[in-house]
C-alpha positions in Angstrom: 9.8 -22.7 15.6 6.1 -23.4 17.2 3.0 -21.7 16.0 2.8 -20.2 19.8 6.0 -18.1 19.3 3.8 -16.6 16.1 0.7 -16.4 17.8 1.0 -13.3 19.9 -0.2 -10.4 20.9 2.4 -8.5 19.4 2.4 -10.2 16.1 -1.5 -9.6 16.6 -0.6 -5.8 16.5 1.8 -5.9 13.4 -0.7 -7.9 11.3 -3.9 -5.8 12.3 -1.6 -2.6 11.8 -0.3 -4.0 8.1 -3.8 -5.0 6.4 -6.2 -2.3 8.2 -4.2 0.7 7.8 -4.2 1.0 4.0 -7.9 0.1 4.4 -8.3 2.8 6.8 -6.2 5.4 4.8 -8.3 4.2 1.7 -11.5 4.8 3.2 -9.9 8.2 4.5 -9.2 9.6 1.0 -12.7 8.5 -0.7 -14.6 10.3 1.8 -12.6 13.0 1.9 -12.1 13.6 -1.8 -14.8 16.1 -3.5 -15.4 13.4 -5.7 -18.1 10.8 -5.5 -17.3 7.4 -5.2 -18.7 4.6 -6.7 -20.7 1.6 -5.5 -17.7 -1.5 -5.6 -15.6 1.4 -3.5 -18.2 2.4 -1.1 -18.8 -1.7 -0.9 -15.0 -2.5 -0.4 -14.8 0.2 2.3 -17.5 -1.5 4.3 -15.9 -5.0 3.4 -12.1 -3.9 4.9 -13.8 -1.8 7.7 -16.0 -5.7 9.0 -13.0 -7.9 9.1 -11.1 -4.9 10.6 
Protein backbone atom coordinates (compact mmCIF):
# COMPACT_ATOMS: atom_id res chain seq x y z
CA UNK A 1 0.00 0.00 0.00
CA UNK A 2 1.35 3.72 -0.96
CA UNK A 3 0.11 6.81 0.46
CA UNK A 4 -0.92 7.78 -3.37
CA UNK A 5 -3.60 4.94 -3.53
CA UNK A 6 -5.03 6.98 -0.21
CA UNK A 7 -4.54 10.19 -1.48
CA UNK A 8 -7.43 10.67 -3.84
CA UNK A 9 -10.01 12.47 -4.99
CA UNK A 10 -12.40 10.03 -4.04
CA UNK A 11 -11.10 9.39 -0.63
CA UNK A 12 -11.02 13.33 -0.56
CA UNK A 13 -14.89 13.11 -0.95
CA UNK A 14 -15.58 10.39 1.75
CA UNK A 15 -13.46 12.25 4.37
CA UNK A 16 -14.90 15.83 3.63
CA UNK A 17 -18.40 14.06 3.54
CA UNK A 18 -17.68 12.08 7.15
CA UNK A 19 -16.30 15.16 9.32
CA UNK A 20 -18.42 18.20 7.64
CA UNK A 21 -21.66 16.72 7.56
CA UNK A 22 -22.43 16.31 11.28
CA UNK A 23 -20.93 19.84 11.46
CA UNK A 24 -23.22 20.95 8.90
CA UNK A 25 -26.33 19.05 10.35
CA UNK A 26 -25.18 20.58 13.74
CA UNK A 27 -25.10 23.99 12.63
CA UNK A 28 -28.59 23.13 10.82
CA UNK A 29 -30.44 22.26 14.15
CA UNK A 30 -29.01 25.28 16.39
CA UNK A 31 -30.17 27.81 13.95
CA UNK A 32 -33.09 26.32 13.42
CA UNK A 33 -34.15 25.46 16.92
CA UNK A 34 -36.44 28.30 18.77
CA UNK A 35 -33.91 28.18 21.26
CA UNK A 36 -30.90 30.44 21.64
CA UNK A 37 -27.70 29.07 21.48
CA UNK A 38 -24.84 29.79 23.45
CA UNK A 39 -21.45 31.44 22.78
CA UNK A 40 -18.97 27.95 22.80
CA UNK A 41 -21.87 26.63 20.18
CA UNK A 42 -22.16 29.64 18.08
CA UNK A 43 -18.00 29.54 18.28
CA UNK A 44 -17.77 25.78 17.38
CA UNK A 45 -20.21 26.36 14.46
CA UNK A 46 -17.85 28.88 12.98
CA UNK A 47 -14.76 26.71 13.91
CA UNK A 48 -16.29 23.35 11.82
CA UNK A 49 -17.75 25.67 9.11
CA UNK A 50 -13.50 27.28 8.48
CA UNK A 51 -11.78 24.05 8.14
CA UNK A 52 -14.88 22.82 6.19
Amino acid sequence: MTKDKFLTARWNNWLTLAFGLPALIFGIIALTTFTAIGWPSFAGIVVLGAFY
